[in-house]
DOTI-117493 format. One record per atom (N, C-alpha, C): residue in three letters; x, y, z negated. Coordinates in steps of 0.1 Angstrom, whole numbers, padded with zeros to 4 digits, always signed. Last residue first. Layout:
<tikes>
alaXYZ
...
</tikes>
This chain:
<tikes>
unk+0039+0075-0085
unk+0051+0087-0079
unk+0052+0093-0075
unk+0007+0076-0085
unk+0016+0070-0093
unk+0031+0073-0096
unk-0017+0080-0073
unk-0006+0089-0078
unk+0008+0083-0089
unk-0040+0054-0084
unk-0033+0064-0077
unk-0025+0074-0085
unk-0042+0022-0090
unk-0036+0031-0097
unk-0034+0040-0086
unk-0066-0004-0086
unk-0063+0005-0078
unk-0049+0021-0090
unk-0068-0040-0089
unk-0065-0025-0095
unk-0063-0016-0087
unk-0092-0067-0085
unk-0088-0051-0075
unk-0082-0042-0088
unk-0095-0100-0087
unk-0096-0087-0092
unk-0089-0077-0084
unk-0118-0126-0064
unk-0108-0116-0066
unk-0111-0103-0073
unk-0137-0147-0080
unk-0137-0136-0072
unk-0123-0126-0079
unk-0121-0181-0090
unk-0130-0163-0093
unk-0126-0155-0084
unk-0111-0201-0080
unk-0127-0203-0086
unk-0128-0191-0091
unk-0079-0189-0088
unk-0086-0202-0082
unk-0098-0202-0088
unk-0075-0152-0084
unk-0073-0168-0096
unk-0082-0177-0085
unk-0060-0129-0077
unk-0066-0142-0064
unk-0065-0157-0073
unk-0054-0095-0083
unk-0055-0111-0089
unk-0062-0124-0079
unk-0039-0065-0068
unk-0048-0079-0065
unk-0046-0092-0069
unk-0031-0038-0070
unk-0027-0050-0075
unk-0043-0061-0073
unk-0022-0007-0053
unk-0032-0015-0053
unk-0025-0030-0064
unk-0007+0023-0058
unk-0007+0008-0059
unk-0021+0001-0062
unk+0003+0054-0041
unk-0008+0046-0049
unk-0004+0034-0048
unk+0018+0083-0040
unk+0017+0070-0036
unk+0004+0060-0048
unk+0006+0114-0018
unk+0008+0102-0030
unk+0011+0088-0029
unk+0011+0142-0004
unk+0016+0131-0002
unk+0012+0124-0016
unk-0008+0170+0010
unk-0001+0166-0001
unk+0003+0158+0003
unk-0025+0177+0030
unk-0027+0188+0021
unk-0015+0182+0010
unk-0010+0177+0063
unk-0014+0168+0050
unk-0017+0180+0037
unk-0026+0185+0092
unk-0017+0187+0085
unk-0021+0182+0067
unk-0020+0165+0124
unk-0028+0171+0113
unk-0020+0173+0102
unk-0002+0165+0149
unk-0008+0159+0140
unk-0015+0165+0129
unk-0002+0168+0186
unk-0010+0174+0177
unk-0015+0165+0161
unk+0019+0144+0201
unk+0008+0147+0194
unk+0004+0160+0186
unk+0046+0138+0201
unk+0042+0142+0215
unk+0026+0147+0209
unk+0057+0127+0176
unk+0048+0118+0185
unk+0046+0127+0197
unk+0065+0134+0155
unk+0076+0140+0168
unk+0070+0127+0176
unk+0057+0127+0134
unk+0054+0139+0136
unk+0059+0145+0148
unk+0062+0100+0127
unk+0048+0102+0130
unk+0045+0117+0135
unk+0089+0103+0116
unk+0085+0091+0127
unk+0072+0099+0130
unk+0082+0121+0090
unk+0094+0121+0101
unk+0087+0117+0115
unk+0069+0102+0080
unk+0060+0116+0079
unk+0069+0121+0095
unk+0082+0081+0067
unk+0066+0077+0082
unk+0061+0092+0083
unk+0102+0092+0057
unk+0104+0089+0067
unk+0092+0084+0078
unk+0087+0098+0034
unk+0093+0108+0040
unk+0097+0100+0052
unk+0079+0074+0028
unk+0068+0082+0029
unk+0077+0096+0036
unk+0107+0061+0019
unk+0097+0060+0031
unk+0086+0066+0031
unk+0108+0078-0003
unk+0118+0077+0008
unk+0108+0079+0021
unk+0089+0067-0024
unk+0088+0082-0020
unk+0101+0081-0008
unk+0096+0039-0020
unk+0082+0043-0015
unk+0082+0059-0011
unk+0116+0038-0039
unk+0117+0037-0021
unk+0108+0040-0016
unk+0111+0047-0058
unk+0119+0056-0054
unk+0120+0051-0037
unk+0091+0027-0066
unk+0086+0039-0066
unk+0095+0050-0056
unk+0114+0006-0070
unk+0104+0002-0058
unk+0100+0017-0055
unk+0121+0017-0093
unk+0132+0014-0079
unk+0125+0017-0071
unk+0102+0012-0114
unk+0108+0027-0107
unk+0115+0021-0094
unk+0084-0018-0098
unk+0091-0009-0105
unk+0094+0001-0104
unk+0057-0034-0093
unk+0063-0021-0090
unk+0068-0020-0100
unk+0050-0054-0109
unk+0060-0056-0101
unk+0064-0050-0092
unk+0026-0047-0122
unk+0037-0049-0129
unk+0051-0049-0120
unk+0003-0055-0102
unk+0007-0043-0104
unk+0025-0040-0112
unk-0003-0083-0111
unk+0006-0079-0099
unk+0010-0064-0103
unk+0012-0093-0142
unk-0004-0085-0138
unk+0002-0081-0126
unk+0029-0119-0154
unk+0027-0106-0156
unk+0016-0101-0146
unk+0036-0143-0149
unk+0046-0137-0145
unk+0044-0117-0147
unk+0008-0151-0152
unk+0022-0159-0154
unk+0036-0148-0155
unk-0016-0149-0140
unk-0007-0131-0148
unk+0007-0143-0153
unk-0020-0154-0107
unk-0015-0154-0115
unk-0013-0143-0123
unk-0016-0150-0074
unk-0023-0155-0079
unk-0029-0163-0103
unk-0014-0118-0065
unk-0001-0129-0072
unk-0016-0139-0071
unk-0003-0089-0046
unk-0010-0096-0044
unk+0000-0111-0055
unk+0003-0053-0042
unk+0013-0063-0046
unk-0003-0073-0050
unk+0004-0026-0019
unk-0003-0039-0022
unk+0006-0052-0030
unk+0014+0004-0018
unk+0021-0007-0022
unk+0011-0016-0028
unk+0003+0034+0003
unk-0002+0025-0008
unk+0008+0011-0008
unk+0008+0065+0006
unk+0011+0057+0006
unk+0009+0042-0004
unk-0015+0090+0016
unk-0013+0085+0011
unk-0010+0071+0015
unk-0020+0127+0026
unk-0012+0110+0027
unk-0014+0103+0017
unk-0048+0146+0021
unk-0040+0138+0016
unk-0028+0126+0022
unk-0078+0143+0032
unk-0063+0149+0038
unk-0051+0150+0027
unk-0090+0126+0022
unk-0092+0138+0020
unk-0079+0146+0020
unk-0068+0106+0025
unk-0078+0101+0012
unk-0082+0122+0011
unk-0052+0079+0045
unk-0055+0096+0039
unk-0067+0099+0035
unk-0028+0055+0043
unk-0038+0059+0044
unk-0044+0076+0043
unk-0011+0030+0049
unk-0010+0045+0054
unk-0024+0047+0053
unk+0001+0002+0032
unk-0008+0006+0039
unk-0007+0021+0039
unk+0030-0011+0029
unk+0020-0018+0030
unk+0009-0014+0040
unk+0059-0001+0048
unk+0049+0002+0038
unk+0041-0004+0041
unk+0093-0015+0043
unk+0080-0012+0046
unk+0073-0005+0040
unk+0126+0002+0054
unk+0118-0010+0048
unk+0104-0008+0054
unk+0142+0013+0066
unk+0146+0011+0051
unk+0139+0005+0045
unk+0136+0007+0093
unk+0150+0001+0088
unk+0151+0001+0075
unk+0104+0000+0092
unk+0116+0011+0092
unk+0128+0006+0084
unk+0069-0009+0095
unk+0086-0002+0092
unk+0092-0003+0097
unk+0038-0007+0081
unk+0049+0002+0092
unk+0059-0004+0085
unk+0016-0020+0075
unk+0024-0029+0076
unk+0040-0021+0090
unk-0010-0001+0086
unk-0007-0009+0079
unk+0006-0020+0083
unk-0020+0031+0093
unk-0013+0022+0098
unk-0014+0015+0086
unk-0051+0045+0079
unk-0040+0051+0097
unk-0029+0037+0095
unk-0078+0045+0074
unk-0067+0038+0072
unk-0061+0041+0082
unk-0093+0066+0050
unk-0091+0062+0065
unk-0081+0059+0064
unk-0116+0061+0020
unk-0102+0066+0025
unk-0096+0059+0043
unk-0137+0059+0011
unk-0136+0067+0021
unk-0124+0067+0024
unk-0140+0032-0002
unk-0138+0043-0012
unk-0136+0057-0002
unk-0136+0016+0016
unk-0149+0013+0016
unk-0150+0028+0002
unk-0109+0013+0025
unk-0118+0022+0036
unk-0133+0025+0031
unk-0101+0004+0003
unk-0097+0019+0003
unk-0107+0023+0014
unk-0108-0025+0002
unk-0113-0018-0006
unk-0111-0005-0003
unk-0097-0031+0030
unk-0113-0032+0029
unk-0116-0020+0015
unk-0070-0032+0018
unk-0073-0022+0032
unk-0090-0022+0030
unk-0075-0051-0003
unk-0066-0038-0007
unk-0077-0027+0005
unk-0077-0073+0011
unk-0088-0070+0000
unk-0086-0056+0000
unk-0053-0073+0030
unk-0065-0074+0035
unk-0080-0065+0022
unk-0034-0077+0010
unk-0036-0065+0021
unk-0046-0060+0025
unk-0042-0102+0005
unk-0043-0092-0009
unk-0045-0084+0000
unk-0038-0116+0029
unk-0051-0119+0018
unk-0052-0107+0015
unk-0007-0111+0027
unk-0020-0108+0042
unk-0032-0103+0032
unk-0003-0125+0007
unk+0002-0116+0005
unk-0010-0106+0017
unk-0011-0153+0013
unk-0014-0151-0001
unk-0015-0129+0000
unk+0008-0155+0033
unk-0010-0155+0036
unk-0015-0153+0026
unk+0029-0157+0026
unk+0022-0146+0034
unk+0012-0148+0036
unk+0030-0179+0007
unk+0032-0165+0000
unk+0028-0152+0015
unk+0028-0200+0029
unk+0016-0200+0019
unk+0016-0182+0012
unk+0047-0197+0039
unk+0042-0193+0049
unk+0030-0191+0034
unk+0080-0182+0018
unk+0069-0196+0026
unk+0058-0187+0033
unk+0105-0161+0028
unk+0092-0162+0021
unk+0084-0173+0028
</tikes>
């Protein structure tokens, strides 16, 4: 990945993490992984988990960011949500206990000369 597509990508994360803390939701980790991959952002939304997938474009060229979760993508997301639950629970810690798990997608538009667009889709898989 060029350096411009991570900074494009950071960007969105960034809009994404601001938007969810600013809708109450507490952000516990951003940018975990795990040999089977990542997750964008860890958040819990009224004790809830929740797993969020930041997809950031500058562009609908190619279709609307959100679009670029596919089922596949969904099926890795529910994986690794089982595995940051794993990892996180055999901390030596007292963790709290999740009333559920969801995954959510953020999609973030970043057109040149307009304020960035925000989807937010919860529960999605």
């Amino acid at each position: 990945m060029t350096k411009q597509r991570n900074a494009l990508g950071a960007y969105g994360e960034d809009i994404a993490a601001n938007y969810l803390a600013n809708q109450g939701l507490r952000i516990e980790q951003r940018n975990w992984r795990c040999e089977q991959g990542e997750v964008d952002i860890v958040a819990v939304d009224h004790g809830e988990l929740v797993i969020c997938e930041v997809k950031t474009r500058r562009n609908t060229r190619y279709g609307h960011p959100i679009e670029a979760v596919t089922p596949r993508k969904l099926v890795r997301l529910r994986k690794l949500a089982g595995l940051w639950l794993k990892a996180n629970s055999c901390d030596g810690r007292e963790r709290e206990k999740f009333t559920g798990v969801r995954i959510d997608v953020v999609g973030v538009l970043v057109e040149p000369g307009v304020r960035p667009q925000l989807t937010h889709l919860k529960a999605v898989g």
